[in-house]
N, C-alpha and C positions, 0 to 999 in steps of 0.2 A: 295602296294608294286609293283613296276613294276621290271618285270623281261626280262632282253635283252636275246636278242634269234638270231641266225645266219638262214638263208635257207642252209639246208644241200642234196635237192633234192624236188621234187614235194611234195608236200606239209607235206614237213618233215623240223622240223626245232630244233636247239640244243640250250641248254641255254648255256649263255655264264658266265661265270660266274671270278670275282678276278679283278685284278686290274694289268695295265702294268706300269713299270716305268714314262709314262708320264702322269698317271691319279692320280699322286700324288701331291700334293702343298703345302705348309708350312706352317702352320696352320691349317690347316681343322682337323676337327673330326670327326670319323666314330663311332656312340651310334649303338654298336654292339647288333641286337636282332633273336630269343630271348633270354629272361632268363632264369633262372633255380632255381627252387626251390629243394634243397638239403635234400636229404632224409635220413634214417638212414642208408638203405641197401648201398646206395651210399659211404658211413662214412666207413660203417662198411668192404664192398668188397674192396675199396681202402687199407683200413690197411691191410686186409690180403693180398691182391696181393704185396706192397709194402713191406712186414713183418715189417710195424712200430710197435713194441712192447711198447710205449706209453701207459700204461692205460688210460691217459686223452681221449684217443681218443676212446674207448670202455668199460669202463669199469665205471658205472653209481656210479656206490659207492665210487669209486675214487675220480671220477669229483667232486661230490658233497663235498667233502671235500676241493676242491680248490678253490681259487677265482674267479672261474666262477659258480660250483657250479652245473655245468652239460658239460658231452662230449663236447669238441672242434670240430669239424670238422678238419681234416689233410689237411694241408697248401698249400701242395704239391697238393690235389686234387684240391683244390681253384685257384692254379695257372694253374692247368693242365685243368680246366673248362674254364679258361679268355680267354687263350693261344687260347681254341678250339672256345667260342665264336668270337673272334679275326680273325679267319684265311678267310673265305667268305670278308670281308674288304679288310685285311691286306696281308694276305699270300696264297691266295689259288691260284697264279700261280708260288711263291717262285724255286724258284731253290735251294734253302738253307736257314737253320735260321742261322745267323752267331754270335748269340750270345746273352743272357740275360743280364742287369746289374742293379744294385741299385735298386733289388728287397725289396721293404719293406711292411712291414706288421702290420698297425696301430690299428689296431682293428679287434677283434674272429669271427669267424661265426660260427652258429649251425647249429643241424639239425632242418629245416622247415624256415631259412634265401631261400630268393630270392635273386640270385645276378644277376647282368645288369655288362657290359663294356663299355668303350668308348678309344678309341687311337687316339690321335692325332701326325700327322705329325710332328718332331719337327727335322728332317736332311735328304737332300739327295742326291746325288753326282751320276756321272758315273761311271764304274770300269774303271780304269786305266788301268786292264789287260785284261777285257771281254766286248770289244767295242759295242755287243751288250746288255750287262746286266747291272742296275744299285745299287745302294746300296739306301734301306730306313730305317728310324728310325723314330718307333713309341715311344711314352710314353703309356701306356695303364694303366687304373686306373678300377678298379674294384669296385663299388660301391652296397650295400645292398636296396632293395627295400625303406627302408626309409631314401637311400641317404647318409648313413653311407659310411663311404671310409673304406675298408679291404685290400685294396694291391696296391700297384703301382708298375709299374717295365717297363724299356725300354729295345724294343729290335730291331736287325740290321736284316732284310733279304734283300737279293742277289734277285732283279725279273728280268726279260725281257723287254726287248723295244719293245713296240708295233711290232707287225710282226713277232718275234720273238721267240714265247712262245710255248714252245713242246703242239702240241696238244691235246686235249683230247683223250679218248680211241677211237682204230678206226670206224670210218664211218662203220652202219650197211646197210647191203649189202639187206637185205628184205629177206623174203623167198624163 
């Protein structure tokens, strides 16, 4: 993995990290790593913090009576996992998400599923109103270790034009 890095003073230097409006291209794809193998605690702390009362999602005697036959993993976490693998790519200089769409959801994940992302570019424009910021749209597909697809979903962030981009926390000053 290489990782880009600025000189921010004698021999101090900061990673730079995200992506500016013009390091985007139409087409390309970014296989977001790494993964995440999905645990129960994981299953289980999302429901409570979210209060989905779902039994499928907790509750083992349930599950086992449904056609899957054991706990689902909550959907919501799986997106909120993508989203996060996603952002070092996609978003991590965003000025804003402007919006999810045509989130879908083809197939379950459990607990002890690995899942991987990948986004590909697929629109991107200047803003008409923020002459230095542009609009991009990824597709982002979310796929299981064995290459099973669980979600697809596109979405629009607002980034900066090179030179543009608020900068990181401020320049440490030494002791």
């Amino acid at each position: 993995m290489v990782v880009e890095s600025r000189k921010i003073g004698p021999n101090r230097y900061r990673e730079v990290a995200g992506r500016d409006y013009e390091d985007f291209t139409l087409g390309d794809i970014y296989e977001h790593r790494p993964g995440r193998t999905i645990t129960e605690s994981d299953n289980t702390w999302f429901t409570l913090l979210t209060m989905n009362t779902h039994p499928l999602h907790f509750d083992a005697g349930f599950a086992a009576q449904s056609e899957f036959g054991k706990p689902l993993v909550v959907s919501t976490l799986t997106l909120a996992m993508v989203v996060g693998m996603s952002v070092s790519d996609v978003s991590q200089k965003a000025i804003a998400n402007m919006g999810w769409t045509n989130i879908e959801m083809p197939a379950p994940v459990f607990v002890g599923d690995t899942i991987y992302a990948e986004s590909e570019v697929i629109a991107k424009r200047e803003s008409k109103s923020r002459p230095h910021q542009g609009l991009v749209s990824v597709r982002t597909t979310g796929k299981k270790a064995d290459g099973t697809v669980f979600m697809t979903f596109e979405r629009t962030v607002l980034v900066p034009k090179r030179g543009h981009a608020v900068d990181e926390p401020p320049e440490y000053k030494g002791d």
